[in-house]
Wavefront OBJ file of the C-alpha trace (Angstrom):
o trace
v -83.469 96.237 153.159
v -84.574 92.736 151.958
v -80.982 91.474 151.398
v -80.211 92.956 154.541
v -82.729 91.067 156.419
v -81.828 88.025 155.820
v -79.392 88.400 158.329
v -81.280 86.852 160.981
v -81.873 83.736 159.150
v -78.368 83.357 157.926
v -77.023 83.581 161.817
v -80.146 81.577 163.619
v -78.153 78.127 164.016
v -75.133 79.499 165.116
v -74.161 78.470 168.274
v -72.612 80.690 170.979
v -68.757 81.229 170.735
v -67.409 81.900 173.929
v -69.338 80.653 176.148
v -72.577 82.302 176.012
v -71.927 85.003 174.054
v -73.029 85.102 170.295
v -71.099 86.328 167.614
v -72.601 89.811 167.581
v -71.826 90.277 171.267
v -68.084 88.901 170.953
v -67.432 91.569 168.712
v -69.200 94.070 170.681
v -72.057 94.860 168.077
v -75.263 93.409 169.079
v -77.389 95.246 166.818
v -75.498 95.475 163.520
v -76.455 98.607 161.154
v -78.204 97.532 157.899
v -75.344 98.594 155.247
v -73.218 95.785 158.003
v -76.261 92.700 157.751
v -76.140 93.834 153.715
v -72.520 93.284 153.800
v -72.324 89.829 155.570
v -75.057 88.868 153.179
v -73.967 89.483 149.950
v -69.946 88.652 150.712
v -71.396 85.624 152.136
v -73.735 84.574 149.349
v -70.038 85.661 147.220
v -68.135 82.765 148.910
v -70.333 79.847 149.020
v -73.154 80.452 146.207
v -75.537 77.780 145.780
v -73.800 75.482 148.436
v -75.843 73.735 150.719
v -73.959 73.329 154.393
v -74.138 69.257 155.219
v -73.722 68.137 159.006
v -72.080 64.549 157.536
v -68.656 64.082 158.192
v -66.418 63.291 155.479
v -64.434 59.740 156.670
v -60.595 60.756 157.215
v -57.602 58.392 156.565
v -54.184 59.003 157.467
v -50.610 58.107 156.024
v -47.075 59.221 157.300
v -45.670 61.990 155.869
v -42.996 61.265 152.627
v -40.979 64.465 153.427
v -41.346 64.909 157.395
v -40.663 61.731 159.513
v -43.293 60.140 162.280
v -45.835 63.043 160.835
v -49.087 61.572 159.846
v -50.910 63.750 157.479
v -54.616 63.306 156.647
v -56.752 62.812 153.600
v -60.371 61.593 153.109
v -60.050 58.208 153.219
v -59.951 55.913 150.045
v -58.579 58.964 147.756
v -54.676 58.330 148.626
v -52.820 55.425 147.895
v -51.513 53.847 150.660
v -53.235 55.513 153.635
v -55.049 54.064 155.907
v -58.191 55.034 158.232
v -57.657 57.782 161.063
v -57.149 56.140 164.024
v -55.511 59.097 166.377
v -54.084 57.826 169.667
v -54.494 59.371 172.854
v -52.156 62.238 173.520
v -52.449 63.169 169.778
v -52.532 66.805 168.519
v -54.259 67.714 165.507
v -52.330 71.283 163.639
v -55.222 72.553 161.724
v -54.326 74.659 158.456
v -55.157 75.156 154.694
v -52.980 75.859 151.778
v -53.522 79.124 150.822
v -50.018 80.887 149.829
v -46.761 79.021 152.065
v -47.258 81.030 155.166
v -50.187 79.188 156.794
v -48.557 75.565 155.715
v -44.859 77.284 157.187
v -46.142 78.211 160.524
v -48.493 74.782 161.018
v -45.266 72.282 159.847
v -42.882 75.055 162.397
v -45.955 73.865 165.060
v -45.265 69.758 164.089
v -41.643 70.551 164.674
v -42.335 71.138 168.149
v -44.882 68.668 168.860
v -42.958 65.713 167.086
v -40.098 66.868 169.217
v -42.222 66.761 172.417
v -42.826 62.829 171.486
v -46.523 63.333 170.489
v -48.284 61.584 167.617
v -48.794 64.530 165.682
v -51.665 65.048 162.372
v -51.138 67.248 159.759
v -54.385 68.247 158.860
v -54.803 70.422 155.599
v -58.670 71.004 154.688
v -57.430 71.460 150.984
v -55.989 67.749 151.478
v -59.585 66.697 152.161
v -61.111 65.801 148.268
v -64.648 67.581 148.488
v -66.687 70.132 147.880
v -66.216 72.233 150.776
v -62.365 72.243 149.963
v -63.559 73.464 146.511
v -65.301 76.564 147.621
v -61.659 77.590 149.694
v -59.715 76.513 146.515
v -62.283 79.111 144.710
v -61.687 81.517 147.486
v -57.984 81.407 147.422
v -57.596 81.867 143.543
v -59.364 85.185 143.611
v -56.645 86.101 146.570
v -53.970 85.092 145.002
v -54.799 87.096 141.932
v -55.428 89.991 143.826
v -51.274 89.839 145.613
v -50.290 89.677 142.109
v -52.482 92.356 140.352
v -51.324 94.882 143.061
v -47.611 94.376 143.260
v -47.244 94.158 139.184
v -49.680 97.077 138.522
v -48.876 98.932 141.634
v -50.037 102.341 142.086
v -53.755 102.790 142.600
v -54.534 99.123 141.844
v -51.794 98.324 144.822
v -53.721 101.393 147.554
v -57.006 99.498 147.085
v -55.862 96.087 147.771
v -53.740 97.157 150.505
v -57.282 99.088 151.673
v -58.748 95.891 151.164
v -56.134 93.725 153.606
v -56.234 95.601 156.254
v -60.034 95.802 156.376
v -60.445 92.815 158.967
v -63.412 94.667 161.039
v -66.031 92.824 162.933
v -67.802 92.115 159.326
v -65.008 89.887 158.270
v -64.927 88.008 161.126
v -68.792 87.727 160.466
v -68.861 86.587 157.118
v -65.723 84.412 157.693
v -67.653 82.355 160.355
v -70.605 82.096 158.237
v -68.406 80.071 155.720
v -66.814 78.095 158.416
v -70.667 76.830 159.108
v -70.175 75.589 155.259
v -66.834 73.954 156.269
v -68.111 71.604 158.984
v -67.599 68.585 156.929
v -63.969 68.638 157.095
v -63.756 68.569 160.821
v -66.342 66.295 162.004
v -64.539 63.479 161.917
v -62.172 64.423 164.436
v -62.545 64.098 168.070
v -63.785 67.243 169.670
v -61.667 66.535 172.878
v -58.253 66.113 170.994
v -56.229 69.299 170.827
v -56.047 71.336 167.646
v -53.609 74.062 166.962
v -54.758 76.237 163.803
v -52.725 78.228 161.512
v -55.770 79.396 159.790
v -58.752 81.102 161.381
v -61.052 79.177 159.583
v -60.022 75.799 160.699
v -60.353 77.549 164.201
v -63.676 78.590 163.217
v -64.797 75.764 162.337
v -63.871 73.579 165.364
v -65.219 76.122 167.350
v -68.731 76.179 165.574
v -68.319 72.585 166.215
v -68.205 72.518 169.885
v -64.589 71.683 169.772
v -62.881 72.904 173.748
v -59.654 72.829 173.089
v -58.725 75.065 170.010
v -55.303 77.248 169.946
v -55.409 79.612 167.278
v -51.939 80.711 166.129
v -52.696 84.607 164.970
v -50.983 85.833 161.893
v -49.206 89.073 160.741
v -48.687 91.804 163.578
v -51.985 93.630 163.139
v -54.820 93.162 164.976
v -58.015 92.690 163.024
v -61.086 91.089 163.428
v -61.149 87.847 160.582
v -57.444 86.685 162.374
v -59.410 85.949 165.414
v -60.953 82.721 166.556
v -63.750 83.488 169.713
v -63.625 80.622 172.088
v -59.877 79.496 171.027
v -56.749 80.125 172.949
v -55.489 83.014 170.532
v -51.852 83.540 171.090
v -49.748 85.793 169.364
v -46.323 86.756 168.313
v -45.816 90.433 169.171
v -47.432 92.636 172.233
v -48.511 95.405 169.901
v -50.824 92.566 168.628
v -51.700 91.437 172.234
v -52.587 95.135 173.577
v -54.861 95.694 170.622
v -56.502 92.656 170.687
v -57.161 92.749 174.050
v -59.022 96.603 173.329
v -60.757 95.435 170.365
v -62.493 92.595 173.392
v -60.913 89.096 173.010
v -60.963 88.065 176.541
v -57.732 88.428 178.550
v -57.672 84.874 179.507
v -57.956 83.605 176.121
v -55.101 85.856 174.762
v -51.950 84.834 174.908
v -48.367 86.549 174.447
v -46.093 83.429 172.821
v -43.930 84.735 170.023
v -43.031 84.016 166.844
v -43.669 80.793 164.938
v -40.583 78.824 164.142
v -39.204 75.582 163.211
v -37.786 73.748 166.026
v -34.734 72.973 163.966
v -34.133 76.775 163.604
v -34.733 77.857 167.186
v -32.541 75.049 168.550
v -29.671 76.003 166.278
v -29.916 80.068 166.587
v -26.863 80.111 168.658
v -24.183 78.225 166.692
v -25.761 79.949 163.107
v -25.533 83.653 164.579
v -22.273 82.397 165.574
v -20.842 81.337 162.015
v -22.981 84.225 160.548
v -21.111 87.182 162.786
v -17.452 84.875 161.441
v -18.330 85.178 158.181
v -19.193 88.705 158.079
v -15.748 89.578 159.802
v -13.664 87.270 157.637
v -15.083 89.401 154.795
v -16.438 85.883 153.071
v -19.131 86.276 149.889
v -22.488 87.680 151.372
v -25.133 84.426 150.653
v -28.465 86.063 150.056
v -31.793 84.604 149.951
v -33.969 85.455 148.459
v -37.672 83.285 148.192
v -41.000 83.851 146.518
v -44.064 83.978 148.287
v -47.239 81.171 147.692
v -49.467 83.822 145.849
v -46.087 83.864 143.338
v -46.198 87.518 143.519
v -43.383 90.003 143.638
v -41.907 89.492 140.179
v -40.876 92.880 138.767
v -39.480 93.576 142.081
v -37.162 90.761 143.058
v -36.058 90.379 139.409
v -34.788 93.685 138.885
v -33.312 93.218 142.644
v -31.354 90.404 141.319
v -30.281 92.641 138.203
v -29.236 95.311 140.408
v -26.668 93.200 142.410
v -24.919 92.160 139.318
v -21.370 94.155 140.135
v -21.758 92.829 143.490
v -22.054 88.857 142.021
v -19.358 89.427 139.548
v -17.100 90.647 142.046
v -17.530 87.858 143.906
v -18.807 89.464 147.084
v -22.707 88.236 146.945
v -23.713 84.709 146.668
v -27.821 83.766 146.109
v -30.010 81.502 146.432
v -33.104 82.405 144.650
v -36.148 80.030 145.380
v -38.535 80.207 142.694
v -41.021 77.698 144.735
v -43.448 75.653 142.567
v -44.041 78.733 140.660
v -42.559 78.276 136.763
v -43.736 81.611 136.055
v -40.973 83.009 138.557
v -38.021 79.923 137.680
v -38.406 82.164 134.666
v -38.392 85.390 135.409
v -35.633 84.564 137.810
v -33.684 82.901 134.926
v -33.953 86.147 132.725
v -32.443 87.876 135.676
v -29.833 86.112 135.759
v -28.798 86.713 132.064
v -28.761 90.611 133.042
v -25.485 88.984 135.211
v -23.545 86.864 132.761
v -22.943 84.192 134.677
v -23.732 80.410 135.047
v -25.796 79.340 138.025
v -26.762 75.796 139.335
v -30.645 74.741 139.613
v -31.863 72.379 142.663
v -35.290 70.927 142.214
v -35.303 68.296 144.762
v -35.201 68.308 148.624
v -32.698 65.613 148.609
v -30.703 68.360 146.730
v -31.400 71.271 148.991
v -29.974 69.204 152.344
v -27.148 68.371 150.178
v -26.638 72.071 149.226
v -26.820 73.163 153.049
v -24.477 70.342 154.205
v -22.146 71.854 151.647
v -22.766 75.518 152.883
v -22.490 74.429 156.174
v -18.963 72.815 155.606
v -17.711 75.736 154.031
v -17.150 74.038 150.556
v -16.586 76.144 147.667
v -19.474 76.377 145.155
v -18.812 76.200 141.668
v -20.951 79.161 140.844
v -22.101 82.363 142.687
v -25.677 81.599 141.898
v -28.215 78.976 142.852
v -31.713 78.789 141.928
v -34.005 76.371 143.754
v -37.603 75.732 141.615
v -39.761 72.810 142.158
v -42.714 71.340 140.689
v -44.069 69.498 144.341
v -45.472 72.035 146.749
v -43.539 70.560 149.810
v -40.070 71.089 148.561
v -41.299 75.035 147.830
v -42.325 75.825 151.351
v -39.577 73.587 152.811
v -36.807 74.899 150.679
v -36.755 78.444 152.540
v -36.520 77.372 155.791
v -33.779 75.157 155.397
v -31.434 77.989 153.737
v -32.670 79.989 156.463
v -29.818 78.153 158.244
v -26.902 78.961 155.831
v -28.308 82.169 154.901
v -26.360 85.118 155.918
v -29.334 87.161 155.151
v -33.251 86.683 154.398
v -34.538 88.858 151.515
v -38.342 88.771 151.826
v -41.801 90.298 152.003
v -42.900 90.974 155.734
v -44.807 87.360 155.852
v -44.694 85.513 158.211
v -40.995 84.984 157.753
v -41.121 88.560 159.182
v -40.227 86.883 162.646
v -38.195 84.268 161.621
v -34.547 84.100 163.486
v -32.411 85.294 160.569
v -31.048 88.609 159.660
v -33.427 90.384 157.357
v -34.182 92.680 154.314
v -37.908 93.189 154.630
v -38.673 93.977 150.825
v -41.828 95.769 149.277
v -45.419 94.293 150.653
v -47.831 92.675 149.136
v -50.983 94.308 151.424
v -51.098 96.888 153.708
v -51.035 94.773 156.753
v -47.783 92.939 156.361
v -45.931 96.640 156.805
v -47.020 96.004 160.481
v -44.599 92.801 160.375
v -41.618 94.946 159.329
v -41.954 97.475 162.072
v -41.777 94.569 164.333
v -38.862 92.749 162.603
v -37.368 96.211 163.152
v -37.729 97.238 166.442
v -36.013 93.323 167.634
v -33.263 94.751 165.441
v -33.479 91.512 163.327
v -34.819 93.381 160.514
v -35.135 96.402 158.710
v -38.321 98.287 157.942
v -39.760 97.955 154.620
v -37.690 98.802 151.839
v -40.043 99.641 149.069
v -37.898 100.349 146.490
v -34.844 98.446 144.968
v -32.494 101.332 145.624
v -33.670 100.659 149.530
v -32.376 97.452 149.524
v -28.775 98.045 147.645
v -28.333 100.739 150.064
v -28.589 98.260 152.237
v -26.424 95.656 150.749
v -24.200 98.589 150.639
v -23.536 98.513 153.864
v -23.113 95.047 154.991
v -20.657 95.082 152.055
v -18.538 98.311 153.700
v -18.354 96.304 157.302
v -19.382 93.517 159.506
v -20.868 95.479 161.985
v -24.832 95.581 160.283
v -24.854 91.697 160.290
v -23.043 91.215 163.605
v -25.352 93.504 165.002
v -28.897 91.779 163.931
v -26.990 88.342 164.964
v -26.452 89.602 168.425
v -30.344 90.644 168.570
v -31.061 87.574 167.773
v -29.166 85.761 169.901
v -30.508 88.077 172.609
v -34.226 87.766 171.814
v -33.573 84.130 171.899
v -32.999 84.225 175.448
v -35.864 86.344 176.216
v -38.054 82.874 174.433
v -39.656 85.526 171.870
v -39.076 82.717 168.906
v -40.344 80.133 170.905
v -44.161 81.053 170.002
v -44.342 77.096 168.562
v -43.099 75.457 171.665
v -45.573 77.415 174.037
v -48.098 76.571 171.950
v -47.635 72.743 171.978
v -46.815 73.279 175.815
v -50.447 74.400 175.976
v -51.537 71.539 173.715
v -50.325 68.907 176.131
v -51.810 70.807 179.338
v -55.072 71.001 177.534
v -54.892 66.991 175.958
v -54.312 65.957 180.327
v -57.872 67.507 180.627
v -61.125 65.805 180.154
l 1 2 3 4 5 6 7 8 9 10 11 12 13 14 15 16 17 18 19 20 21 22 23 24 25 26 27 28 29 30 31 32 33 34 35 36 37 38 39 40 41 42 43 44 45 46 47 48 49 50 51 52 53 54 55 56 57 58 59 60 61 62 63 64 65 66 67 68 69 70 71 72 73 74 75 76 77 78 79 80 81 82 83 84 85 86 87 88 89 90 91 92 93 94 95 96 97 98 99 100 101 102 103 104 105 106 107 108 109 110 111 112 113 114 115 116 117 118 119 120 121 122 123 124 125 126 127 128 129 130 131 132 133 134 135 136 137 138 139 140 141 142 143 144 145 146 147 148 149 150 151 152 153 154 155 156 157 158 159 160 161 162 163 164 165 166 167 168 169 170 171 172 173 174 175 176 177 178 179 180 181 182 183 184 185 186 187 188 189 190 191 192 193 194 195 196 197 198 199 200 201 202 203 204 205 206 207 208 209 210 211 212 213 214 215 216 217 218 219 220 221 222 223 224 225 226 227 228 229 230 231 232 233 234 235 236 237 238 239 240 241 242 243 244 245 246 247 248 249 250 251 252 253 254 255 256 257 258 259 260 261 262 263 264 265 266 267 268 269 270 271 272 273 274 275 276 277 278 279 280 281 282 283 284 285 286 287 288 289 290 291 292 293 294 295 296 297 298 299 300 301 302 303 304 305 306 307 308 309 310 311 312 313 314 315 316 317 318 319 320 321 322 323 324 325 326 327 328 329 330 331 332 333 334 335 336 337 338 339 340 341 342 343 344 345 346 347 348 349 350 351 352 353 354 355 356 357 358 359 360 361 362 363 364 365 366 367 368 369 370 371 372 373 374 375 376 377 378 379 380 381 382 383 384 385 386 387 388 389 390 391 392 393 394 395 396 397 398 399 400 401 402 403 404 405 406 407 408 409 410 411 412 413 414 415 416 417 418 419 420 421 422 423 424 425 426 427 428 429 430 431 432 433 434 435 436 437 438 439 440 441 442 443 444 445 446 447 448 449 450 451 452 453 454 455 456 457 458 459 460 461 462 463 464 465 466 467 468 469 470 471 472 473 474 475 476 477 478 479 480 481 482 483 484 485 486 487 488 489 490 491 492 493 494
């Protein structure tokens, strides 16, 4: 009962979140039970400890982007060489996101894409990117995540049931207690202009604007189900699916705030869907080498499962009617894992570990040059390469072997291998039903069966490539480009 009551002092400066509504009454709740206020309490006092939330702003600088061309990308200023101080231009859009796994950083670069394309100065703005001690307690935050993916897909079993539990908790509590940090985020924000638009692959970079008095926020909602935390109150929240949107909409986030867009992608992918279902459905009938690919997500877990994948399409390799691309990431802990695999094969294999290298590698693929061995492994030690790598190969993949993530909706056919968390089985069904995907194949034997068949005819891969090609008429990977649309409508208004 004490803890508990310190609910009303931990939520007294929060300011309403859509428009005059608090929290409490966003989420439908106004009077939350005691074991609820002793929740938010003690996760709260779990995330941010003895830190004290400061309303200075941390001074930003900005420097364009090594890897991505005309993208500025922020830092606090005086901590990178060569940068200089944030100066954004009018018309400029801010994408919002922190480093936590690949998928948030993947869906905010697919969101540049689309605004550098649109002609916009465009900020890259990664709250892990900003040296203090706000990004610390995320950093802190994200390790004990990360651990968690890893514990549960290794140890599986009842280890794997209570994490899944865990992620697909989101009720009105997370949200709660993950807008009670963003109060301790501030910092990282407040140097921004509240009247530039921000798109934000992370809810608490949403949060925070919000909490911030920031009026034009677009929240870019993850994974296919619909919990509480993936919401920002007071943003535009658009999302990729409509199981997502009817749900939402039931669980209270205002109809005029939700959004229908579809799935986050790369401009370069989207534009090119046509011409690479195209040479995917010739390829299949010509009976040419399958090329699978097959990445690693940012939490580096999966190991035991993709490595005795890659075992178990040995005959298939050494027959010469599979060709992979395994991309370790920056993770050495799967380079070698992946590396043992490939001794269970017997054959040589070439290693990439530059992007320079992967665009040369996909020129090559592209041209229809002969490899000089069946196998490729891509492993880094920079974090951009890692996250880039994957969507590049997208392009000369003829098939995407992955966890649901969020390269669940990506334009490419797909094996949707085991989950790590309950929630991302949600993504599957989805990938499913727009016949781009399978449902989740939990065990290894699931996805040979599968490889099985594309290997007996074309007609599984020309099939997913003519769904594709179809859904790409109907705009539903174009969730990117309506988001930046909205960007620009919102930027016109003062």
């Amino acid at each position: 009962m004490y803890i508990a009551s310190g609910y009303t002092s931990l939520i007294k400066n929060n300011k309403p979140v859509s428009g005059d509504k608090s929290l409490d009454a966003y989420v439908r709740d106004l009077y939350p039970s005691i074991l609820s206020r002793l929740q938010v309490c003690v996760l709260h006092r779990m995330n941010v400890g003895s830190h004290v939330p400061s309303s200075t702003p941390l001074p930003l600088a900005e420097k364009v982007s090594e890897f991505v061309p005309n993208l500025r990308v922020t830092s606090k200023l005086n901590t990178q060489p060569g940068s200089t101080a944030m100066k954004a231009p009018n018309g400029a859009i801010v994408v919002g996101t922190i480093r936590m796994g690949f998928g948030h950083h993947r869906i905010a670069y697919a969101a540049t894409s689309w605004a550098l394309g649109a002609g916009k100065p465009t900020y890259f703005h990664d709250l892990l990117n900003i040296d203090s001690p706000e990004a610390t307690l995320i950093k802190d935050m994200d390790k004990l995540y990360s651990k968690g993916s890893r514990m549960a897909t290794e140890l599986g079993g009842a280890v794997e049931k209570l994490w899944g539990s865990f992620t697909k908790g989101g009720n009105e509590n997370s949200l709660r207690v993950f807008y009670q940090m963003a109060q301790h985020l501030q910092p990282l924000l407040l140097s921004l202009d509240k009247n530039t638009p921000i798109i934000t692959t992370h809810c608490f970079v949403g949060l925070i604007a919000v909490s911030l008095g920031f009026t034009k926020v677009i929240n870019l909602v993850i994974d296919n189900l619909a919990q509480w935390f993936i919401v920002v109150p007071g943003a535009y929240n658009l999302v990729q699916g409509p199981s997502n949107y009817h749900n939402l909409m039931r669980m209270g986030v205002p109809a005029d705030r939700l959004i229908l867009a579809g799935g986050w992608i790369p401009k370069h992918l989207v534009d090119a869907i046509e011409s690479d279902c195209n040479g995917r459905i010739e390829r299949a009938k010509s009976r040419k080498p399958l090329r699978l690919l097959i990445p690693v997500g940012g939490a580096g877990a999966q190991k035991t499962f993709v490595t005795n994948f890659v075992a178990g399409l040995k005959h298939h390799v050494l027959a010469g009617k599979v060709e992979l691309m395994l991309n370790a990431g920056d993770h050495e802990h799967m380079r070698l894992a992946f590396t043992e695999a490939i001794k269970v094969i017997g054959v040589s294999y070439d290693v990439v570990d530059s992007i320079e290298g992967v665009h040369k590698f996909c020129e090559a693929a592209r041209a229809g040059k002969p490899k000089p061995n069946s196998i490729t492994l891509f492993a880094f030690k920079d974090y951009f390469p890692a996250v880039a790598t994957t969507d590049l190969l997208c392009r000369v993949a003829d098939a995407l072997c992955c966890k649901p993530s969020e390269l669940a909706f990506y334009p490419v056919p797909k094996l949707m291998i085991r989950r790590v968390g309950d929630h991302e089985a949600y993504s599957a069904l989805r990938a499913s039903e727009l016949g781009d995907g399978t449902l989740e194949l939990r065990e290894v034997e699931d996805a040979m069966a599968y490889i099985n068949l594309m290997d007996d005819s074309p007609d599984l891969l020309t099939q997913m490539n003519e769904c594709i090609k179809t859904n790409n008429k109907a705009g539903l990977y174009s969730g990117c480009k309506k988001a930046v649309e909205l960007a620009i409508e919102l930027g016109k208004q003062h």
